[in-house]
C-alpha positions as CSV (number, residue, x, y, z in Angstrom):
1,X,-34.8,-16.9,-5.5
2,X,-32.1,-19.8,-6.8
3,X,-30.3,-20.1,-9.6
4,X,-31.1,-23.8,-9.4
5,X,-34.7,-24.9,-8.4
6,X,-34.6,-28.3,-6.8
7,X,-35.6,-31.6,-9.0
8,X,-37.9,-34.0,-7.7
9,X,-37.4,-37.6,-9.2
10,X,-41.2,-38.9,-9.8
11,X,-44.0,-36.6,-10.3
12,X,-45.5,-37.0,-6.9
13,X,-46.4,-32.8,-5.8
14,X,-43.9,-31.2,-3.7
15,X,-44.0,-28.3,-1.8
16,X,-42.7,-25.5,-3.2
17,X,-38.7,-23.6,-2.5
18,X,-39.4,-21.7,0.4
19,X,-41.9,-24.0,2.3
20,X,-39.3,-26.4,2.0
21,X,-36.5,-24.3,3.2
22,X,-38.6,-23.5,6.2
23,X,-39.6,-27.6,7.0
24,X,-36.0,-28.4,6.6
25,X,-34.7,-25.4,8.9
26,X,-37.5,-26.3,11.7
27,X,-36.2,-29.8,11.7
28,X,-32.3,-28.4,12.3
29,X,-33.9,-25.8,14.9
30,X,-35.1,-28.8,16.9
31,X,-31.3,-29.7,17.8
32,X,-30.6,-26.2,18.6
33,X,-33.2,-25.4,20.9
34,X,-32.8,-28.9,22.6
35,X,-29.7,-27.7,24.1
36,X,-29.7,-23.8,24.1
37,X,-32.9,-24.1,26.0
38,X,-31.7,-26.2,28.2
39,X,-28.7,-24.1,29.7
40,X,-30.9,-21.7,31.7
41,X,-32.1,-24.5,33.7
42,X,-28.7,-26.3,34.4
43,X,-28.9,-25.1,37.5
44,X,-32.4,-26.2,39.0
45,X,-31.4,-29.6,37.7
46,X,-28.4,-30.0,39.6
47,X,-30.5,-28.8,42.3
48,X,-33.4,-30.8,42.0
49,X,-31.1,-34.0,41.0
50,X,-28.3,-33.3,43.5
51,X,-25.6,-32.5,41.2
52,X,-23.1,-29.9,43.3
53,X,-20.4,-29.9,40.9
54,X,-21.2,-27.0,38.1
55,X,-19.0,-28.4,35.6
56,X,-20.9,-31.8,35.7
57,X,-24.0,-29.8,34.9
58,X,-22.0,-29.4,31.5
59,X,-22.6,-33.1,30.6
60,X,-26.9,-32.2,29.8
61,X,-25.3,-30.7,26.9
62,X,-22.4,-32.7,26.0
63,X,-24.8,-35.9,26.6
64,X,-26.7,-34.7,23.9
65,X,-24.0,-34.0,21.6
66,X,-22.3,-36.6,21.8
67,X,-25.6,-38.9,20.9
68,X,-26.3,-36.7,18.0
69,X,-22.7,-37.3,16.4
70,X,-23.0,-41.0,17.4
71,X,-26.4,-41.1,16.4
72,X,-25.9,-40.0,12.6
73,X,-23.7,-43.0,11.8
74,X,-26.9,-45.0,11.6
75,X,-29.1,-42.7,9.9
76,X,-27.4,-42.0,6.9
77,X,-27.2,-46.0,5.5
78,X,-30.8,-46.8,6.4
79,X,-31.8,-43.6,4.2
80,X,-29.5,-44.5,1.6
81,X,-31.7,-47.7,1.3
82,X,-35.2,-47.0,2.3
83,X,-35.4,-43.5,1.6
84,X,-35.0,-40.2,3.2
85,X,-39.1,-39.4,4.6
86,X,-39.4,-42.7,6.3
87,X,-36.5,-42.8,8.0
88,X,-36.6,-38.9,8.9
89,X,-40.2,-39.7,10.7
90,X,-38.8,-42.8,12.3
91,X,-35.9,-40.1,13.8
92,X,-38.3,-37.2,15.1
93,X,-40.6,-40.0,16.7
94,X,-38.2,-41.5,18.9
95,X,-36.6,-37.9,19.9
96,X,-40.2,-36.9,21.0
97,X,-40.3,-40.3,22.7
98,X,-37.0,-39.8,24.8
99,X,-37.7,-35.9,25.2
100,X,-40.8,-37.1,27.4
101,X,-38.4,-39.7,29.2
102,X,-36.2,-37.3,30.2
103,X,-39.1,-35.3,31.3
104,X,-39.7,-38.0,33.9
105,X,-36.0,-38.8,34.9
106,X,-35.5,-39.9,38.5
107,X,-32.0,-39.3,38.8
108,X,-29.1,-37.3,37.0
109,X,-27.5,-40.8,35.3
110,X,-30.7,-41.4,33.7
111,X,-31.3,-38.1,32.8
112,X,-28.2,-38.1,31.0
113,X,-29.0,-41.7,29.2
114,X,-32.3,-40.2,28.0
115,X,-30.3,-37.3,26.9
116,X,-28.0,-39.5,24.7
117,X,-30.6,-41.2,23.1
118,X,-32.7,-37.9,22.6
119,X,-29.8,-36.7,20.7
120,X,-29.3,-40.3,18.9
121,X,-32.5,-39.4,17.2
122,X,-32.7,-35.7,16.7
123,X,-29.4,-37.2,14.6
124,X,-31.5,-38.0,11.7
125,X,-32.7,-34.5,11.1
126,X,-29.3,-33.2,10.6
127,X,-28.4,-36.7,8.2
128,X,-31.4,-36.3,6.2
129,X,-31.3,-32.2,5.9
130,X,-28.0,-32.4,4.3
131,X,-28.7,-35.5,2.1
132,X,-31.8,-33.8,1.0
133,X,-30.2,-30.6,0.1
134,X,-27.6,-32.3,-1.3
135,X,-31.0,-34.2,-3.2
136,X,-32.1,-31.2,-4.5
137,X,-29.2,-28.8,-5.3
138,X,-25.7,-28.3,-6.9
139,X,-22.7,-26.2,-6.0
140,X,-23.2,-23.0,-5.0
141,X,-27.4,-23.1,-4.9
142,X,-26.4,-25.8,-2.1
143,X,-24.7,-23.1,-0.1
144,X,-27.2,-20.6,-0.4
145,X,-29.9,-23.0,0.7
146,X,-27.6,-24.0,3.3
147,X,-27.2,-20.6,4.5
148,X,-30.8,-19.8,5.1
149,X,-31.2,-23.0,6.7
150,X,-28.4,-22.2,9.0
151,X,-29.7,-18.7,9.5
152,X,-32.8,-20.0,11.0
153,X,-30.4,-22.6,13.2
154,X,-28.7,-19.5,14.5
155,X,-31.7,-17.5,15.3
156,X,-33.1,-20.2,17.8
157,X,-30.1,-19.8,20.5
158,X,-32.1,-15.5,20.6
159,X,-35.0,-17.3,21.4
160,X,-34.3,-20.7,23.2
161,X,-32.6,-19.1,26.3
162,X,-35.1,-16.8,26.9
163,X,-38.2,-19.1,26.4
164,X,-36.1,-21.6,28.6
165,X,-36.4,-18.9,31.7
166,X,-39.9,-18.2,31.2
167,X,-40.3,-21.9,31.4
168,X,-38.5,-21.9,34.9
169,X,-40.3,-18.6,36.2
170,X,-43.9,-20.6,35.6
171,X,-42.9,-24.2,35.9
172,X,-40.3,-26.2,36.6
173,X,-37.6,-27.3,34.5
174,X,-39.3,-30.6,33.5
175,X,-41.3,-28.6,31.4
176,X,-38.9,-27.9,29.1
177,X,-38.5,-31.5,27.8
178,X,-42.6,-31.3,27.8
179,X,-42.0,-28.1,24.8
180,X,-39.6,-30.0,23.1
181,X,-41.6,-32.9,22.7
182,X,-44.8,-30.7,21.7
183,X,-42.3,-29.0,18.8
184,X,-41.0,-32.6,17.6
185,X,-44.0,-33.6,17.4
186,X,-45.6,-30.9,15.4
187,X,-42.7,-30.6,13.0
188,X,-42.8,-34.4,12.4
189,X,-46.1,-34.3,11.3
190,X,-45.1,-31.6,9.0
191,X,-42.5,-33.6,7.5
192,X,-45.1,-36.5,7.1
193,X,-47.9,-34.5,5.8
194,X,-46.1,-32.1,2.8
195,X,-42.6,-33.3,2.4
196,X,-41.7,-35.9,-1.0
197,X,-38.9,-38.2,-1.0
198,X,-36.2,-36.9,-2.5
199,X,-33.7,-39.4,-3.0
200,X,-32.9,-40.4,-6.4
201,X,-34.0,-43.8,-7.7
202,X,-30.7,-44.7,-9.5
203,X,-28.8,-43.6,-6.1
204,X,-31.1,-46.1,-4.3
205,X,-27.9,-48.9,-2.2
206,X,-28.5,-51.9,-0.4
207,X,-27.5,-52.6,3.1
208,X,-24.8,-55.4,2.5
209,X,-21.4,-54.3,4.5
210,X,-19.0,-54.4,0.8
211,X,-21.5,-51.7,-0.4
212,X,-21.6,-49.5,2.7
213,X,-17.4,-50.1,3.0
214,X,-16.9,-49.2,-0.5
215,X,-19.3,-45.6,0.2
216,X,-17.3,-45.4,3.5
217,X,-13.7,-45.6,1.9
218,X,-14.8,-43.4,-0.6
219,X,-15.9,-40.4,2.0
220,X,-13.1,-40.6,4.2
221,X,-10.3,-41.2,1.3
222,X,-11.4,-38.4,-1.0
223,X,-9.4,-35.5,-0.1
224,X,-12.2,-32.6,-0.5
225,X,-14.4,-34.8,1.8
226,X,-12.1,-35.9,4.1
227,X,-10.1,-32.4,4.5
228,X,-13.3,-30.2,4.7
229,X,-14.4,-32.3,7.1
230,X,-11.7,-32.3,9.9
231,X,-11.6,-28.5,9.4
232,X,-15.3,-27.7,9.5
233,X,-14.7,-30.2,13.0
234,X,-12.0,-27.9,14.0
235,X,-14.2,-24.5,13.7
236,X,-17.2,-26.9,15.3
237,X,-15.6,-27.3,18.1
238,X,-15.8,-23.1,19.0
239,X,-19.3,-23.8,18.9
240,X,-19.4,-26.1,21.3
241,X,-17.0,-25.0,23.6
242,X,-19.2,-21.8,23.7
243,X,-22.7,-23.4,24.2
244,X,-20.8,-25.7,26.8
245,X,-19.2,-23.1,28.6
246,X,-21.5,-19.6,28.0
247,X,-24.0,-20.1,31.6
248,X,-20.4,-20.3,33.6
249,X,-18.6,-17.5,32.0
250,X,-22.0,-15.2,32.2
251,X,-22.8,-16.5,36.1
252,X,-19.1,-17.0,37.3
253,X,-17.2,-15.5,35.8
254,X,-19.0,-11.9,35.0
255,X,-21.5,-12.2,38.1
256,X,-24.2,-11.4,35.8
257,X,-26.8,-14.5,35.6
258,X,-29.9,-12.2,34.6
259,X,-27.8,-11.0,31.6
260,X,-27.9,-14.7,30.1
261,X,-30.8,-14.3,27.9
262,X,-29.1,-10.8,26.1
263,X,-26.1,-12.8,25.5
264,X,-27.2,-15.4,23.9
265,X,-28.9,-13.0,21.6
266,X,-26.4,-10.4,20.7
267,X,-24.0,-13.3,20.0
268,X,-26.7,-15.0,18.0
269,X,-28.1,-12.4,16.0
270,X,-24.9,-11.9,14.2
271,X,-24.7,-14.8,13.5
272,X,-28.1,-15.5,11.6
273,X,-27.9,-12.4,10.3
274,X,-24.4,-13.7,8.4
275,X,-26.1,-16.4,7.7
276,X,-28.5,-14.4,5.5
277,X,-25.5,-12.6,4.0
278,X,-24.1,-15.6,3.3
279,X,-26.5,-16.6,1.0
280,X,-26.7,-13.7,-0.9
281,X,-22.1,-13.8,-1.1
282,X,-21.7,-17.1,-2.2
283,X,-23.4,-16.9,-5.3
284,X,-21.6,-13.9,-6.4
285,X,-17.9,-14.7,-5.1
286,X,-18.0,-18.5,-4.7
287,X,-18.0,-21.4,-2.4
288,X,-13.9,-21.0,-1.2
289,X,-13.6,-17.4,-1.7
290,X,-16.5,-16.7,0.9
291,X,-16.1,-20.1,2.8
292,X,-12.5,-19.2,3.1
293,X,-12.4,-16.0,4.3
294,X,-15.2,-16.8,7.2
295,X,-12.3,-18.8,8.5
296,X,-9.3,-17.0,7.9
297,X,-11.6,-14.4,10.2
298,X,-12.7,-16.6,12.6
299,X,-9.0,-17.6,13.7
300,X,-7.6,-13.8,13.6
301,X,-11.2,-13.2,15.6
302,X,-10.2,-15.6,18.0
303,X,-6.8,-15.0,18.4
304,X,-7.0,-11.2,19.1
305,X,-10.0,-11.9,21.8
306,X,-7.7,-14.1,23.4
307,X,-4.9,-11.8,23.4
308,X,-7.1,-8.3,24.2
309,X,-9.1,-10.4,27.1
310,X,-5.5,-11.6,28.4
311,X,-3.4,-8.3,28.1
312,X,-5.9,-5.8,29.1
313,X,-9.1,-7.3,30.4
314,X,-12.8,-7.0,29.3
315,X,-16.5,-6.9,30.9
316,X,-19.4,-8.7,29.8
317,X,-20.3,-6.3,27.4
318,X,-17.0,-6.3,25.5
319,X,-17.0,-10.2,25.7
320,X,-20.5,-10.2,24.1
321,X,-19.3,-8.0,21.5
322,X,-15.8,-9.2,20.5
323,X,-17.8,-12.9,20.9
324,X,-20.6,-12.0,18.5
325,X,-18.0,-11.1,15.8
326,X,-16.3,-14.3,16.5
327,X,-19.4,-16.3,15.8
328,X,-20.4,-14.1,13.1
329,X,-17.5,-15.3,11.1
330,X,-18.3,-18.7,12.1
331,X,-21.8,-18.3,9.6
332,X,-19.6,-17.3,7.3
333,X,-17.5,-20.2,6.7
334,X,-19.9,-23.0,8.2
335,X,-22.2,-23.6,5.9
336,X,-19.8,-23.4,2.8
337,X,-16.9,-25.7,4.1
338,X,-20.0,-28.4,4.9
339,X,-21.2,-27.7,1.1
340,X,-17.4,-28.1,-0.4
341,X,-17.5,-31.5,1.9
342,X,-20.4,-33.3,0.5
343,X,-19.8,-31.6,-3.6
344,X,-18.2,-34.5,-4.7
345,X,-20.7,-37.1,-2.8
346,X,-24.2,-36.8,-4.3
347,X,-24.1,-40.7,-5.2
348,X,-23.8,-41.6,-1.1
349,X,-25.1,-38.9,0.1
350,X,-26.7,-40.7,3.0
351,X,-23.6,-42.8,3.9
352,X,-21.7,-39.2,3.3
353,X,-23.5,-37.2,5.4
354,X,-23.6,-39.7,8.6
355,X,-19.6,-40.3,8.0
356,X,-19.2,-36.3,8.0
357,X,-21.8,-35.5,10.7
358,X,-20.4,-38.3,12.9
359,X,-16.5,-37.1,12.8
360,X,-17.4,-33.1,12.9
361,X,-19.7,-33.6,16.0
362,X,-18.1,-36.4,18.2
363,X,-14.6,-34.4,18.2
364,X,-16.0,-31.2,18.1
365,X,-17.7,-32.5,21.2
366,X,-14.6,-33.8,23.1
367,X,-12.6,-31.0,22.3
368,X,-15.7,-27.9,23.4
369,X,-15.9,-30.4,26.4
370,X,-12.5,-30.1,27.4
371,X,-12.6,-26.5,26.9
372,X,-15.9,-26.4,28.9
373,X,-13.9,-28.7,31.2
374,X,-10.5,-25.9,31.7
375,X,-12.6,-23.5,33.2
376,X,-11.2,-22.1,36.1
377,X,-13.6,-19.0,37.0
378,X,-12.6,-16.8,34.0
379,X,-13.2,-16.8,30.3
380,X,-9.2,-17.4,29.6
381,X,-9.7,-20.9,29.0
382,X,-12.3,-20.4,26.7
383,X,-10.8,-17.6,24.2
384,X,-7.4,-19.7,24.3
385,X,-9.0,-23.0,23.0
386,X,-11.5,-21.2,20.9
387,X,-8.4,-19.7,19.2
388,X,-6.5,-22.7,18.9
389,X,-9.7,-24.6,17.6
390,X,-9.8,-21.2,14.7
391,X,-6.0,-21.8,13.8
392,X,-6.1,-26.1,13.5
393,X,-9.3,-25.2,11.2
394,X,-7.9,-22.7,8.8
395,X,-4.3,-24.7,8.7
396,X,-6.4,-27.8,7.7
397,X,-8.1,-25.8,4.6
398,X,-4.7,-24.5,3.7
399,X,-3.1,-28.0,3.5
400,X,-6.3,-29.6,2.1
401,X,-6.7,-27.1,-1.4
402,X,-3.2,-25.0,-1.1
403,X,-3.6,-23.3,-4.7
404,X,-7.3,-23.1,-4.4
405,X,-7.6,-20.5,-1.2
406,X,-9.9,-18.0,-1.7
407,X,-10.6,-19.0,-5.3
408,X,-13.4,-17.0,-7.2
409,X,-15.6,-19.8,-8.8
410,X,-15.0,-22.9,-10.9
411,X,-15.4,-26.5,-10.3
412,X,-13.1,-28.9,-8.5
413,X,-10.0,-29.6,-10.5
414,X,-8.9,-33.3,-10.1
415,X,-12.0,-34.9,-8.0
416,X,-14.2,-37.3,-9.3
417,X,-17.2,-37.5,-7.7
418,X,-17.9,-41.0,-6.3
419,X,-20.5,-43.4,-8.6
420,X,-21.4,-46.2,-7.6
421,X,-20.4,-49.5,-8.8
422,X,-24.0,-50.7,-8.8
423,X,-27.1,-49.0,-7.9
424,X,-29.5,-50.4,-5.9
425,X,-32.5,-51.8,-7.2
């Protein structure tokens, strides 16, 4: 299937490509269907918790984000040193462990704390899937792995909505954190039963704070890193806005609430199915020529949504279409401008992937929060700062590689990849 097959340092049995593609896309799934599930019940738990004001509802999601970007600072460093399995299974246990809590919660403020911790540890998954890609793959191989992984992280939001009402129609919404728990639990002990450790031994750093400054200078001062980073945060934040705002716009502003579910998928399926695309592309026009154009697309995409919804006016049905093109483009540049962040950083790629993870999701999650935040009973708000969010993205790959825009193939000119001045022992 790759061109690259992944290397496992040791001799201990692994499983084999595609049973590890699948682990490591179950463990991303987790984040997504923690929150896409949850937006059919937003409602009910303002209800049930006495929350009147709709846009407060918002922060059950943003909660959740804003632990997962926070979250991942941690992660990263203690995986760097003790390896990536038994810090991955330390993660999923405490996220089944607060999924319960919040299963429990008495009032909305704890709700929300259990939320923020929930999404603390559902961090690790996303440190230690990237590190451990980034373990097991180079260059372009990376992005194709990182594309099917994605693709199975874009199918959840078809499913999660929909198995988020038929929750509420048999149970209440406390149940929901009860599924979550059950699916973080099981895919845990997947992890601990068939997965290796993957990171290298001579990669293997120490906890003292020199060590981890020197790996953190080194990911936000290298210019690939740092600029891919702050762009791929830039795009992120469309996402975000859109989970954040998408129960509104449908409810509110359309006056459709039973529609949510076919929404959610025909703005998903596009997107998993570019996914798959994706990985197929990459290898045969490269990382920036592919990566590139999904975001040269995604701000035109954007842009003209904004404008068409503005000048002329839409219904739900043109919003769903025009928005599953936007997000379509989104697969298209996602997972390539997270693989051209992280080519130069397989020595830290722990520290790297926490430092990343932490920046692209705690502003991605301010700035789709004060999106979600603008609305004012239309979708306006939303197509203006997703288009502003497109255009801050692709002016940020422009300025970070100027004469390397939609290059064919070839390595990076002029970066060194970081090495360590000592490995740990």
């Amino acid at each position: 299937m790759f061109d690259s097959h992944p290397h496992q340092p040791g001799a201990r049995p692994r499983p084999g490509t595609r049973e590890t593609i699948a682990l490591l896309a179950g463990l991303m799934a987790m984040n997504a269907f923690a929150i896409d599930a949850m937006v059919p019940a937003l409602p009910d738990i303002g209800a049930h918790l006495g929350v009147v004001e709709e846009n407060r509802r918002q922060l059950v999601i943003v909660a959740y984000t804003f632990g997962f970007g926070l979250g991942q600072l941690l992660w990263g460093p203690l995986a760097d040193r003790f390896g990536r399995k038994p810090i991955l299974v330390a993660g999923v246990g405490a996220y089944v462990g607060f999924a319960f809590f919040c299963s429990f919660a008495p009032s909305f403020t704890a709700l929300i704390a259990g939320r923020l911790l929930m999404g603390a540890s559902a961090a690790s998954t996303r440190v230690l899937v990237v590190a451990m890609v980034r373990d097991l793959f180079e260059g372009e191989a990376m992005a194709r792995v990182m594309s099917l992984i994605f693709m199975v992280f874009m199918l959840v939001p078809v499913l999660a909505p929909s198995v988020g009402q038929a929750i509420l129609l048999a149970g209440p919404w406390q149940a929901i954190f009860w599924l979550l728990g059950i699916y973080g639990l099981l895919i845990g002990l997947w992890g601990f039963l068939r997965l290796p450790e993957t990171l290298h031994p001579e990669y293997r750093r120490t906890l003292q704070i020199g060590e981890l400054a020197q790996a953190a200078r080194a990911v936000l001062t290298e210019r690939q890193s740092l600029g891919y980073t702050i762009a791929q945060t830039a795009i992120f934040t469309g996402l975000i806005a859109y989970i954040s705002s998408i129960q509104q716009i449908v409810f509110d502003a359309f006056k459709e609430p039973q529609m949510i579910g076919l929404v959610f998928g025909a703005v998903a399926a596009p997107m998993a199915l570019a996914s798959w695309l994706n990985s197929r592309l990459v290898g045969r026009f490269g990382l920036r020529r592919v990566g590139h154009s999904g975001a040269a697309a995604f701000a035109t995409l954007t842009l003209a949504h904004a404008v068409f919804a503005t000048a002329v006016g839409e219904n739900l049905l043109v919003f769903a279409l025009l928005q599953s093109l936007v997000m379509a483009s989104f697969a298209f540049c996602s997972a390539n401008l997270n693989t051209l962040a992280m080519q130069n950083m397989a020595a830290i790629a722990g520290m790297a992937s926490s430092i990343q993870g932490v920046i692209g999701t705690i502003f991605a999650a301010i700035g789709g929060f004060a999106i979600g935040q603008a609305f004012d009973g239309t979708q306006l708000p939303f197509l203006w700062g997703l288009s502003l969010a497109g255009a801050i993205g692709l002016g940020l790959i422009v300025a970070t590689e100027p004469r390397r825009m939609f290059e064919r193939r070839g390595p990076a000119r002029g970066q060194a990849p970081f090495r360590p001045a000592q490995p740990a022992e």
